[in-house]
N, CA, C and O of each residue as an XYZ file, in Angstrom:
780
protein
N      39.972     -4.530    -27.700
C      39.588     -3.193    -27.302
C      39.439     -3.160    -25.782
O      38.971     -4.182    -25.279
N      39.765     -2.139    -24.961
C      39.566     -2.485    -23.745
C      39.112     -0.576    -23.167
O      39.331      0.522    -23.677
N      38.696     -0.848    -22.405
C      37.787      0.472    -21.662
C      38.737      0.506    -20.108
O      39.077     -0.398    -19.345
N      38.951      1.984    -20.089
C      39.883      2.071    -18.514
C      40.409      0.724    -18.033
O      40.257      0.140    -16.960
N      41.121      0.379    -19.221
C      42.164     -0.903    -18.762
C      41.372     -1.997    -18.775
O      41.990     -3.030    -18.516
N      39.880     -2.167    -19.047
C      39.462     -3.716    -18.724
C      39.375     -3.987    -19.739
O      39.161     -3.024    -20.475
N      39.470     -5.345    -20.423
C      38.696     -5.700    -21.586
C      37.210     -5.945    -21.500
O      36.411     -6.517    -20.759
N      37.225     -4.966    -23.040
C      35.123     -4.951    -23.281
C      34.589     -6.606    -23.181
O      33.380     -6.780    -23.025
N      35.359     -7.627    -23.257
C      34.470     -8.527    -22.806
C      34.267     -9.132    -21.332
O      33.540    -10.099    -21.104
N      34.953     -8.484    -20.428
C      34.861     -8.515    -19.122
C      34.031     -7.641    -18.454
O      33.450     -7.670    -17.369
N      34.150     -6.552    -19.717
C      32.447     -5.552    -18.905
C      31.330     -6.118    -19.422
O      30.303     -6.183    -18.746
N      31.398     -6.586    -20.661
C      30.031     -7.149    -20.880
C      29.651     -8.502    -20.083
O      28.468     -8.833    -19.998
N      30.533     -9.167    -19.583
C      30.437    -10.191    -18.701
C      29.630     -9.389    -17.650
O      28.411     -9.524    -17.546
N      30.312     -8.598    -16.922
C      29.592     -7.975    -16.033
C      28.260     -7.605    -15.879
O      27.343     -7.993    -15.155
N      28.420     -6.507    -16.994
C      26.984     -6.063    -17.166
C      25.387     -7.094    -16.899
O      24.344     -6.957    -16.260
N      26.095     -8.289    -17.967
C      25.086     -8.930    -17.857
C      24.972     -9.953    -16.970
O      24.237    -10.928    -17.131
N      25.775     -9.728    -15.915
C      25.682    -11.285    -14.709
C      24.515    -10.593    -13.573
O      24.052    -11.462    -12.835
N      24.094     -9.506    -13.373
C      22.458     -9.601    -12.543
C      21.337     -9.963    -13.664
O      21.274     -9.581    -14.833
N      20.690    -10.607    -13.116
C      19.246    -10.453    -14.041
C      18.395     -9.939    -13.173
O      18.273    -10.416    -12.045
N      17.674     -8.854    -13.618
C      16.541     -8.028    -13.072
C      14.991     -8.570    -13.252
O      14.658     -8.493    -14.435
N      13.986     -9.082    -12.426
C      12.920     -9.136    -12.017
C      11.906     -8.094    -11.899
O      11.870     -7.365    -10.908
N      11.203     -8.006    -12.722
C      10.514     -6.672    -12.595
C       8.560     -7.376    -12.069
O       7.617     -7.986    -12.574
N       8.902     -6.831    -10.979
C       7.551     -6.606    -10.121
C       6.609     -5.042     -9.991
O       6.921     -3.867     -9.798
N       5.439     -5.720    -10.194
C       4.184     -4.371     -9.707
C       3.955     -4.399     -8.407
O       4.301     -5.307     -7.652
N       3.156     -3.056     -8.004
C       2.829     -2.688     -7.301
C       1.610     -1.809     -7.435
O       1.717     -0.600     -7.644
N       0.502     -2.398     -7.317
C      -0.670     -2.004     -8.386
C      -1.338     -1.708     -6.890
O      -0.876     -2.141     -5.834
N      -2.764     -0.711     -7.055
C      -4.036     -0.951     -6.179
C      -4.471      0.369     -7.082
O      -4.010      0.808     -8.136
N      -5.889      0.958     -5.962
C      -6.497      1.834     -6.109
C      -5.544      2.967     -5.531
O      -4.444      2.780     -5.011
N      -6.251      4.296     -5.746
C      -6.035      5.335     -4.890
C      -5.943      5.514     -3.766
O      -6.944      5.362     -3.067
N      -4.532      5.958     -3.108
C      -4.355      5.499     -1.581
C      -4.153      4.881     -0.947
O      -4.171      5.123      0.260
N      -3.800      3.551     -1.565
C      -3.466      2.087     -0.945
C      -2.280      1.780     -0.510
O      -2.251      0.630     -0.070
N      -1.123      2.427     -0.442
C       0.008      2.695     -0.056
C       1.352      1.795     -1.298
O       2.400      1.177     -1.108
N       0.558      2.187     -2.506
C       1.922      1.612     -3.290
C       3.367      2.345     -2.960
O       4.345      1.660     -2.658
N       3.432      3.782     -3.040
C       4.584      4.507     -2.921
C       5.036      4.586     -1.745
O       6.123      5.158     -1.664
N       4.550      4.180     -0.714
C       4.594      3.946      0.836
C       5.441      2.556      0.596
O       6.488      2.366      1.215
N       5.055      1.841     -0.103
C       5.784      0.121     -0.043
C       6.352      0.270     -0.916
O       7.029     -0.726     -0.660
N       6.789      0.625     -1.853
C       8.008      0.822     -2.461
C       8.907      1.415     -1.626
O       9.564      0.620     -0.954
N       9.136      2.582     -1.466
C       9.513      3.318     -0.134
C      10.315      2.668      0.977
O      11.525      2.648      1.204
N       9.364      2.191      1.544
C      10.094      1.226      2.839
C      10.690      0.339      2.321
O      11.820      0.203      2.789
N      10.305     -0.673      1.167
C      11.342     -1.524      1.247
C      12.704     -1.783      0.287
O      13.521     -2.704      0.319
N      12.617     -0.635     -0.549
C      13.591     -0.426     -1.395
C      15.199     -0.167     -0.767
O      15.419      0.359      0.324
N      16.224     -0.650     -1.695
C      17.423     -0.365     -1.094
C      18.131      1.044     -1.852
O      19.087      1.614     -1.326
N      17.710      1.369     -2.753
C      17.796      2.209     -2.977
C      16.946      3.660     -2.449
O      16.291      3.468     -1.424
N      16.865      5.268     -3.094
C      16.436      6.016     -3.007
C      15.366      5.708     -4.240
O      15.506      5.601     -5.458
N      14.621      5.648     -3.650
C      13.594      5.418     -4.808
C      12.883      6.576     -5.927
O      12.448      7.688     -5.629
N      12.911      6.080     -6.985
C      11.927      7.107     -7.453
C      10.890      7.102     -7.535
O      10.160      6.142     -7.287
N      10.416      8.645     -8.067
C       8.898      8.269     -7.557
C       8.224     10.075     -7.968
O       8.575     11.191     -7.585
N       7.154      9.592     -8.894
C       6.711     11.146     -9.921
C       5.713     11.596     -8.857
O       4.611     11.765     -9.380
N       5.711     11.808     -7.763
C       4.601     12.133     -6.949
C       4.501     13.962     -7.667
O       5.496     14.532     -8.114
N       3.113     14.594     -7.620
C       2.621     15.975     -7.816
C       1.927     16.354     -6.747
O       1.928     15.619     -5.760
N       1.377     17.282     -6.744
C       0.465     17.976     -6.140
C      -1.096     17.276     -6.538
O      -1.223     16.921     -7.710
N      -2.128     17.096     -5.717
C      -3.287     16.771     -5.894
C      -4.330     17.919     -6.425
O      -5.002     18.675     -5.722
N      -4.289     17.856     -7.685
C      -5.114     19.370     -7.859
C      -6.874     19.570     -7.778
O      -7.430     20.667     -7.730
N      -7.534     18.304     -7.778
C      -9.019     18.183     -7.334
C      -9.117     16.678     -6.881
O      -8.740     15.587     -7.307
N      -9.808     17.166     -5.809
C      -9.745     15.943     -5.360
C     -11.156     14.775     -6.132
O     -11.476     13.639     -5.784
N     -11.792     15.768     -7.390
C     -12.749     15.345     -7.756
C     -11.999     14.258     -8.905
O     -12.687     13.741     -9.784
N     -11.147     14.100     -8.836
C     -10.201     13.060    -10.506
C     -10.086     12.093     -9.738
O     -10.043     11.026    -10.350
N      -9.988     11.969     -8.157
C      -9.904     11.181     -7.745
C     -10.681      9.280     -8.038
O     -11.906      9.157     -8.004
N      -9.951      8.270     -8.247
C     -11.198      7.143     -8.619
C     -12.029      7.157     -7.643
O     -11.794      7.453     -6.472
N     -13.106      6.805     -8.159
C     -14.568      6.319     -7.764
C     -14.611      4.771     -6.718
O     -14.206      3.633     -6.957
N     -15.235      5.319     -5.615
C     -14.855      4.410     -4.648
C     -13.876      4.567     -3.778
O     -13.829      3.928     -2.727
N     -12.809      5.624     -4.212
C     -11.851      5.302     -3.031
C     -11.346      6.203     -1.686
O     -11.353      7.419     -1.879
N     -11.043      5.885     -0.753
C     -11.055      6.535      0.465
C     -10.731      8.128      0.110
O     -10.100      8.300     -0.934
N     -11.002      8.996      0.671
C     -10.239     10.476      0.356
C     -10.046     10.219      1.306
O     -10.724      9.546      2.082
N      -8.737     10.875      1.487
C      -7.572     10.924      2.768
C      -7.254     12.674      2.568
O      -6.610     13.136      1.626
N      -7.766     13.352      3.498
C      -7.266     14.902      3.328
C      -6.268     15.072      3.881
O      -5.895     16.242      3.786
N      -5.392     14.219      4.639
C      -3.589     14.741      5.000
C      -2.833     14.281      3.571
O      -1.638     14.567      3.488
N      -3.443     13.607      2.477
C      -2.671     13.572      1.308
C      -3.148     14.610      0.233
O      -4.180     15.020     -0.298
N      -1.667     14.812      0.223
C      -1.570     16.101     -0.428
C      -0.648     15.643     -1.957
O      -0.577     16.531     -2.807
N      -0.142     14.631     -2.190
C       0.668     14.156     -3.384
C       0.265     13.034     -4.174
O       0.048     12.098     -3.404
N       0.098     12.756     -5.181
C      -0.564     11.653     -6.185
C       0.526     11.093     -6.999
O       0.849     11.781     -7.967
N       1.031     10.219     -6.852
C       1.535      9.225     -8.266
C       0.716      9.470     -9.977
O      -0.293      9.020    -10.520
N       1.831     10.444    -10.369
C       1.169     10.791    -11.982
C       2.352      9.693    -12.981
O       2.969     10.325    -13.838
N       2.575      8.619    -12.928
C       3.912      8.331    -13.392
C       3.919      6.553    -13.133
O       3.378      5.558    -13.615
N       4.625      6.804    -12.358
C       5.492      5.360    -11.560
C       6.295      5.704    -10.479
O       6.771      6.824    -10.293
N       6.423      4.838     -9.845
C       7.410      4.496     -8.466
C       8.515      3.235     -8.963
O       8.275      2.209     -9.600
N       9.375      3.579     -8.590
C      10.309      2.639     -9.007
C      11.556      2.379     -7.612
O      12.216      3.313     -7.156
N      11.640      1.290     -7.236
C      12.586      1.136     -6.153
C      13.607     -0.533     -6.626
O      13.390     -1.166     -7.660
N      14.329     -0.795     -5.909
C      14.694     -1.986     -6.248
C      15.093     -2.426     -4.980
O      15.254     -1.767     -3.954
N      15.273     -3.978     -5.242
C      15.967     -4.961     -4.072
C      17.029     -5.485     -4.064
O      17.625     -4.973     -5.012
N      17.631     -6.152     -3.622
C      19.376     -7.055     -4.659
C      18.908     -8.126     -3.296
O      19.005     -7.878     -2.095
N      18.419     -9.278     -3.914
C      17.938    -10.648     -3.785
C      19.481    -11.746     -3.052
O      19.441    -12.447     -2.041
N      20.850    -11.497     -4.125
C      22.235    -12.105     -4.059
C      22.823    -11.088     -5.429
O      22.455    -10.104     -6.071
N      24.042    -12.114     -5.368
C      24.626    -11.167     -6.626
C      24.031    -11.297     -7.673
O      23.964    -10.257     -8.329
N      23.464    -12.357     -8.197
C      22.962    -12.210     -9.416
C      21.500    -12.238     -9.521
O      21.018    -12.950    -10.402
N      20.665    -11.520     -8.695
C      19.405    -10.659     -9.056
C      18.705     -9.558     -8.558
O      18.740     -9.295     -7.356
N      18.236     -9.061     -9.151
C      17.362     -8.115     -8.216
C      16.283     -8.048     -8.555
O      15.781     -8.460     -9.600
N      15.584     -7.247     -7.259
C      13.893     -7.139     -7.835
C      13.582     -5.820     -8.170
O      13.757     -4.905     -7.365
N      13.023     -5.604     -9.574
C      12.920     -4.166     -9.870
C      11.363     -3.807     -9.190
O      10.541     -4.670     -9.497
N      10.891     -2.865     -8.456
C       9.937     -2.761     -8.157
C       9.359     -1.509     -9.028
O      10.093     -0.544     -9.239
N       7.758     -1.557     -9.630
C       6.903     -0.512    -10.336
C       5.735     -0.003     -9.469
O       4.696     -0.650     -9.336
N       5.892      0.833     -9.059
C       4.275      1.141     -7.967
C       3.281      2.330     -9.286
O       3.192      3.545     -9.464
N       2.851      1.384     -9.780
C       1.601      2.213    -10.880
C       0.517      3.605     -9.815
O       0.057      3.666     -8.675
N       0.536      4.358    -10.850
C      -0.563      5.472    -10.520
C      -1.764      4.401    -10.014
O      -2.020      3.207    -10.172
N      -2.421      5.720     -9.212
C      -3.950      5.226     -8.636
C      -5.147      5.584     -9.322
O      -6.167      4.901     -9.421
N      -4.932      6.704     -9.781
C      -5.929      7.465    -10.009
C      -6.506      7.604    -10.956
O      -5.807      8.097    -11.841
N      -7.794      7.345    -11.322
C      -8.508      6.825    -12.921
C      -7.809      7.281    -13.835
O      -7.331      6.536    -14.691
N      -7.629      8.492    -13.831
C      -6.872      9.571    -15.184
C      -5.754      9.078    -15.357
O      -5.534      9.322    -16.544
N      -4.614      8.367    -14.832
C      -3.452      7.961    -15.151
C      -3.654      6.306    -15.675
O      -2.642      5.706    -16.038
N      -4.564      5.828    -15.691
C      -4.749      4.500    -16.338
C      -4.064      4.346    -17.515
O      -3.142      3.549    -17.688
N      -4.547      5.165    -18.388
C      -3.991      4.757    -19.266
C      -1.739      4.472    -19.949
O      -1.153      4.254    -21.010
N      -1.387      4.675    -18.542
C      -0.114      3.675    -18.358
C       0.206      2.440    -18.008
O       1.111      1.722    -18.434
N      -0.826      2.188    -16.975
C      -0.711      0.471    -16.693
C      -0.474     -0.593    -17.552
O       0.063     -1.578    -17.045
N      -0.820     -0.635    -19.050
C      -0.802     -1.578    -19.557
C       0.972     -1.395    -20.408
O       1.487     -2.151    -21.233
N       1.312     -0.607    -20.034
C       3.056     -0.295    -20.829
C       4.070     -0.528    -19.246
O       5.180     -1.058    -19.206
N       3.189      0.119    -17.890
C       4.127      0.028    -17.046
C       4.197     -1.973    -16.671
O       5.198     -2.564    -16.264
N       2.781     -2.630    -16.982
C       2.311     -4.542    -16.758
C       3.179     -5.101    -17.806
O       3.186     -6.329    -17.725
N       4.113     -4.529    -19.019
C       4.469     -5.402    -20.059
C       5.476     -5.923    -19.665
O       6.168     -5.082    -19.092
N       6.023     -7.107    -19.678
C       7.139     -7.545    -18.616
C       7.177     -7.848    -17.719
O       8.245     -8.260    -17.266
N       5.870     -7.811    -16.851
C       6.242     -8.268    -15.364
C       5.986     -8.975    -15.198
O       4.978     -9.428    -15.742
N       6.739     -9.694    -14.247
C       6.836    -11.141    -13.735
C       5.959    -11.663    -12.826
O       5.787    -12.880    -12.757
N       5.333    -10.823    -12.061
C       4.252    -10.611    -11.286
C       3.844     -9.526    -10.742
O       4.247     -8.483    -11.258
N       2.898     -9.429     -9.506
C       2.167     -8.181     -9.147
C       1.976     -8.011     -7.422
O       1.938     -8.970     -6.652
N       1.894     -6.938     -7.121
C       1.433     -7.143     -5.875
C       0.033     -5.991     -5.898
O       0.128     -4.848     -6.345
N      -1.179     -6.558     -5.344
C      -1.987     -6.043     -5.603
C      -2.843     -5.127     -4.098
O      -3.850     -5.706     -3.689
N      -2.605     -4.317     -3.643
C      -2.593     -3.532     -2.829
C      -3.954     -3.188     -2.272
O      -4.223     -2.081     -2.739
N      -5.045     -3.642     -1.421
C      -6.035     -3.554     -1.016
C      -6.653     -2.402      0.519
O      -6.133     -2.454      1.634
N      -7.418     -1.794      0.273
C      -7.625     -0.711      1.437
C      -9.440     -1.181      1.700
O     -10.417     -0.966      0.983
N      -9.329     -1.806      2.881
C     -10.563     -2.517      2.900
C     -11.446     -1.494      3.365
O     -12.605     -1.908      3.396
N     -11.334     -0.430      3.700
C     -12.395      0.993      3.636
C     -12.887      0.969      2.267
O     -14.011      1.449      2.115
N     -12.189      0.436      1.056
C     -12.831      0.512     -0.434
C     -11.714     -0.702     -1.265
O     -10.746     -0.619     -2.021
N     -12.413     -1.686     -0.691
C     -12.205     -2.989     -1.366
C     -11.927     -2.737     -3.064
O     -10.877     -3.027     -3.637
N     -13.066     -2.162     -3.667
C     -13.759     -1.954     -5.195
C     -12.870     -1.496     -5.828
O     -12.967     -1.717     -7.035
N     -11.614     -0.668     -5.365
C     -11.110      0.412     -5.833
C      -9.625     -0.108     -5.872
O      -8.679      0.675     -5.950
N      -9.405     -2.095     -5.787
C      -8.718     -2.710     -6.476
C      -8.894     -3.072     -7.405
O      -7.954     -3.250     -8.180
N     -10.370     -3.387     -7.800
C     -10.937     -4.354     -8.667
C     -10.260     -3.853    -10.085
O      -9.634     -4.598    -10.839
N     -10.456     -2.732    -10.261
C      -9.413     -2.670    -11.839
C      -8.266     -3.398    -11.999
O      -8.162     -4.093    -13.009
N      -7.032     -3.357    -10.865
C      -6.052     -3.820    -10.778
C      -6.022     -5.374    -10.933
O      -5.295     -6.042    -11.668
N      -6.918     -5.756    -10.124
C      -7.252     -7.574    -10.838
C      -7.116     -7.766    -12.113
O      -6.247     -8.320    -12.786
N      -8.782     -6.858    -12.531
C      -9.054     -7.215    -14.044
C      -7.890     -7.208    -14.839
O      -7.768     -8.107    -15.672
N      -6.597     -5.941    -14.674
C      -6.077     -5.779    -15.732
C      -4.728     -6.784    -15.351
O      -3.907     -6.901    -16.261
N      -4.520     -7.324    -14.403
C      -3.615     -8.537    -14.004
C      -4.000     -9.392    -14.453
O      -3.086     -9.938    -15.071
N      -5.172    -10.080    -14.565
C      -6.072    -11.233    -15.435
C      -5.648    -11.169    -16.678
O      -4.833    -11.949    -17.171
N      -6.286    -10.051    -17.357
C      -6.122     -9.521    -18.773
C      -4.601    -10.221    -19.347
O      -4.284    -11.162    -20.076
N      -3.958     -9.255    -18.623
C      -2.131     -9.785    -19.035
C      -1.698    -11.411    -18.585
O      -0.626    -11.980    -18.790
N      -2.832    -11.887    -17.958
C      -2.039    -12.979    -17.651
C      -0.869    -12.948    -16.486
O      -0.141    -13.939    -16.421
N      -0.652    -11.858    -15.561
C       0.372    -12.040    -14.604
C      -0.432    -12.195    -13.067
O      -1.518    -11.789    -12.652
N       0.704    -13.009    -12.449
C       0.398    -14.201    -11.441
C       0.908    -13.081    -10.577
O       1.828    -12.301    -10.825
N      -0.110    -13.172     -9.180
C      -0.370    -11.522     -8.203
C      -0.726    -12.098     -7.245
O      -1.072    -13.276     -7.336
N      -0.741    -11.478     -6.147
C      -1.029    -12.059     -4.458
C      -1.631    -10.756     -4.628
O      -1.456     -9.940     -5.533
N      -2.590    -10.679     -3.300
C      -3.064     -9.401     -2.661
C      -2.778     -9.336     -1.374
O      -2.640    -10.357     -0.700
N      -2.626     -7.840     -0.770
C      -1.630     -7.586      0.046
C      -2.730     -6.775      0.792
O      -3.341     -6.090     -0.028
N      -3.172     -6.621      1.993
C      -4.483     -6.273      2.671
C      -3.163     -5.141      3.200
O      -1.991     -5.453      3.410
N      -3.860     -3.621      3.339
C      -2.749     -2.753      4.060
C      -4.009     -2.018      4.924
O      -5.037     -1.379      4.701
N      -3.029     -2.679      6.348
C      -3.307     -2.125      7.690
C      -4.068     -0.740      7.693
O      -3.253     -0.053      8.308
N      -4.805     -0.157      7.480
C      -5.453      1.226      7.605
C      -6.317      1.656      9.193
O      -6.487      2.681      9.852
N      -6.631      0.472      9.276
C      -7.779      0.256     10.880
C      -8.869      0.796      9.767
O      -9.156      1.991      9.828
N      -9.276      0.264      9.103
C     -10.639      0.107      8.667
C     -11.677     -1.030      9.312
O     -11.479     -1.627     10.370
N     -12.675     -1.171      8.548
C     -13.422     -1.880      8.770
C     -13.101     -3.499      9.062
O     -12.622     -3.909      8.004
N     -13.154     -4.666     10.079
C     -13.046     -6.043      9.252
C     -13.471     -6.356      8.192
O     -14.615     -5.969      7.949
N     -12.652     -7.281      6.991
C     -13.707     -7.623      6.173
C     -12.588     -8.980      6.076
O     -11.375     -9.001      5.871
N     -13.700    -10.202      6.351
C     -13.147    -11.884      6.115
C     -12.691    -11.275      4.762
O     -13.089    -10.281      4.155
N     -11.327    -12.573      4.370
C     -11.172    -12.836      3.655
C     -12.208    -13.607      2.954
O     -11.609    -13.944      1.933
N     -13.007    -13.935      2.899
C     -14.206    -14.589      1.745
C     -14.751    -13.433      1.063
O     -14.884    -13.358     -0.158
N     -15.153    -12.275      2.143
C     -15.593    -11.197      1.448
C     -15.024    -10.181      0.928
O     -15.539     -9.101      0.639
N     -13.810    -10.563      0.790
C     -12.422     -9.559      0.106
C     -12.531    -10.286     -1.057
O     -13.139     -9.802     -2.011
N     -11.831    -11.814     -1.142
C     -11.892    -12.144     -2.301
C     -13.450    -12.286     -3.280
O     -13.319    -12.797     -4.393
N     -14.685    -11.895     -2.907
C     -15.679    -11.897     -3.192
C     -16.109    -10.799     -3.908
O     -16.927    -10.923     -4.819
N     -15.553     -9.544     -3.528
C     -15.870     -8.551     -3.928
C     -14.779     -8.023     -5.143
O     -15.178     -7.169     -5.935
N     -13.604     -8.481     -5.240
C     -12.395     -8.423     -6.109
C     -12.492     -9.674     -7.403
O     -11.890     -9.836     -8.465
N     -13.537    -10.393     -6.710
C     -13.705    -11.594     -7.811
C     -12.540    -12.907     -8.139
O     -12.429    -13.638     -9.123
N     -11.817    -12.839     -6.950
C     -10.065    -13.355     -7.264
C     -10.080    -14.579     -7.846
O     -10.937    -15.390     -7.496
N      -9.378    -14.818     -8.572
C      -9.057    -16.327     -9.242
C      -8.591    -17.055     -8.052
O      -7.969    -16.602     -7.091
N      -9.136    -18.684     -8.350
C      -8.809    -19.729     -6.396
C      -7.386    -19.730     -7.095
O      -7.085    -19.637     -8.285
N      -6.537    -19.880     -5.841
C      -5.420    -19.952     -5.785
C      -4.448    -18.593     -5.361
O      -3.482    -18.825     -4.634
N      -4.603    -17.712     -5.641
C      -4.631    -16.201     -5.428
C      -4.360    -16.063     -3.976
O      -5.266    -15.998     -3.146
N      -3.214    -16.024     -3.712
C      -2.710    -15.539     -1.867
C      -3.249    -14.029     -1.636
O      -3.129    -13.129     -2.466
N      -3.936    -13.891     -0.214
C      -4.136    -12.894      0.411
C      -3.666    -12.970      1.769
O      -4.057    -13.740      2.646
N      -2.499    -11.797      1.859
C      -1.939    -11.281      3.037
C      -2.017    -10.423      3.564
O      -2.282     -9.495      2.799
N      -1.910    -10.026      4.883
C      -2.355     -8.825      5.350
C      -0.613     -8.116      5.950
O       0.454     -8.657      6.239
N      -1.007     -6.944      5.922
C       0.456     -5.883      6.349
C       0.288     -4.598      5.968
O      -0.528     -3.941      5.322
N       1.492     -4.397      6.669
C       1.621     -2.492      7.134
C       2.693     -1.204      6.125
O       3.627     -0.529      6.559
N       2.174     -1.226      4.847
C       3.035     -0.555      3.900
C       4.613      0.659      4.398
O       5.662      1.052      3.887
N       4.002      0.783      5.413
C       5.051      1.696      6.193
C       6.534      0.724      6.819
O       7.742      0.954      6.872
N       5.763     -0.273      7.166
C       7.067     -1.033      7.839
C       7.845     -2.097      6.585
O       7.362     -2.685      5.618
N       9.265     -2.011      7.131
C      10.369     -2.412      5.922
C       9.927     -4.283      5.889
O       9.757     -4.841      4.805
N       9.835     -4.805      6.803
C       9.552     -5.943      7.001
C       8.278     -6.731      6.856
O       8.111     -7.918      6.576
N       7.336     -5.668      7.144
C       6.025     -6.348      6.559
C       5.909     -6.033      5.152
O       5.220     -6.701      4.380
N       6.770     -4.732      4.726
C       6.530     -4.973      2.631
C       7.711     -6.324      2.117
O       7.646     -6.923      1.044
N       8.739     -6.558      3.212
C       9.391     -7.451      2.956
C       8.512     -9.107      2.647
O       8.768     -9.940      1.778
N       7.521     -9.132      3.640
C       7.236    -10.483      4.226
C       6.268    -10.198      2.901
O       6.179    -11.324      2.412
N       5.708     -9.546      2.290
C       4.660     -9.419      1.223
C       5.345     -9.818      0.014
O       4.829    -10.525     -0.851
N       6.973     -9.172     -0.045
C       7.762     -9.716     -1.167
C       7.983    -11.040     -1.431
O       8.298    -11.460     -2.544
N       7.806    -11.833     -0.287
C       8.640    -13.232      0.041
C       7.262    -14.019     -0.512
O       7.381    -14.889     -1.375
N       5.792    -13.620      0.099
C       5.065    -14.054      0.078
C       4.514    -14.588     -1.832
O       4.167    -15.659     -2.330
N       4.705    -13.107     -2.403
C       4.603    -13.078     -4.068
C       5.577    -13.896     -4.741
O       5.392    -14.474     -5.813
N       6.737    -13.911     -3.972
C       8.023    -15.254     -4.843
C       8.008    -16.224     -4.642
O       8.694    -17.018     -5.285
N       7.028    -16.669     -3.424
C       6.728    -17.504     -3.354
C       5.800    -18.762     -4.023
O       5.963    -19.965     -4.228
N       4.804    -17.830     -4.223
C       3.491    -17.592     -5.104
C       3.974    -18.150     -6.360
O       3.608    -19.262     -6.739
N       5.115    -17.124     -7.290
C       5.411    -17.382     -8.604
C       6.048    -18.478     -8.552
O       5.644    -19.315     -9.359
N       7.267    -18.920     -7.615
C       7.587    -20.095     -7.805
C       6.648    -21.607     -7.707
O       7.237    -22.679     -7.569
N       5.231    -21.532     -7.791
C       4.714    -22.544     -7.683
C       3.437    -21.900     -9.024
O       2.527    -22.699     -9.251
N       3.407    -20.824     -9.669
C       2.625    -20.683     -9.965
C       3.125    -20.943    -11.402
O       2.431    -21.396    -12.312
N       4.627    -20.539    -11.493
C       5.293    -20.563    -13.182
C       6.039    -22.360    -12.657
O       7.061    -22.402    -13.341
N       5.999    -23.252    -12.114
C       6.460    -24.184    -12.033
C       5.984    -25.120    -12.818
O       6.467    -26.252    -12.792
């Protein structure tokens, strides 16, 4: 049988010679998941952003930012192409308490996490841990540049509760290269963590 002249077993060859990597992109409200998907995707990314209709649904603990005007009700989805045969699928999960209840369908499958921290409201990762723990997937945390407050890393991982071993990096969700250097940093991570 053959399809526009090829044979069907040369497309199915095809089809299946990338294997896809599916990575999170987890934090609280505001932490710039759809910002880092965004920049470092090679594609046009998608991405269910709405209108913010009270800012009272907002989670507990986390910065209000009044120039944001759009919320992740959904997922963010971008990808990478690694060589020919992989890519990284990227998931940037909702923030906002009321959309929780997707995280645990958008976490099934993933290979790991990147866990997105806004040290104006440290706390307002802490779900994102717990429910990375929960599943069992292996996560770095990714400190994003805001010009907030200092806070040592002792008292980041202190307040998030992090399992030892657990990389914390710091960077700028806007720039292509620092969500890059965060990517490198998490594959890095897994390759010593699933070894």
């Amino acid at each position: 049988m053959t399809r526009a002249g090829t044979p069907l077993s040369a497309t199915r060859a095809a089809a299946t010679k990338t294997a896809a990597t599916k990575i999170a992109v987890v934090g609280g409200y505001g932490t710039g998941r759809t910002t880092m998907v965004r920049s470092v995707s090679e594609i046009r990314p998608l991405h269910t952003e709405e209108a913010i209709s009270d800012a009272g649904d907002v989670t507990a603990g986390a910065v209000l930012t009044p120039a944001k005007t759009a919320t992740t009700v959904a997922l963010d989805f971008g990808r990478i192409t690694l060589d020919d045969g992989s890519v990284l699928c990227l998931f940037g999960t909702p923030g906002q308490e009321r959309f929780r209840f997707l995280w645990d369908r958008l976490l099934d499958g993933t290979y790991g996490a990147v866990v997105l921290v806004d040290t104006r409201a440290v706390q307002a990762a802490r779900f994102a841990v717990d429910r990375l723990v929960h599943h069992g997937t292996p996560f770095i945390v990714a400190v994003n540049d805001f010009g907030g407050p200092f806070r040592s890393e002792d008292e980041i991982r202190g307040e998030l509760g992090l399992p030892a071993g657990v990389p914390l990096v710091e960077f700028d969700a806007r720039d292509h290269s620092s969500s890059k250097f965060v990517l490198i940093a998490l594959m890095e991570h897994l390759s010593t963590a699933r070894a």
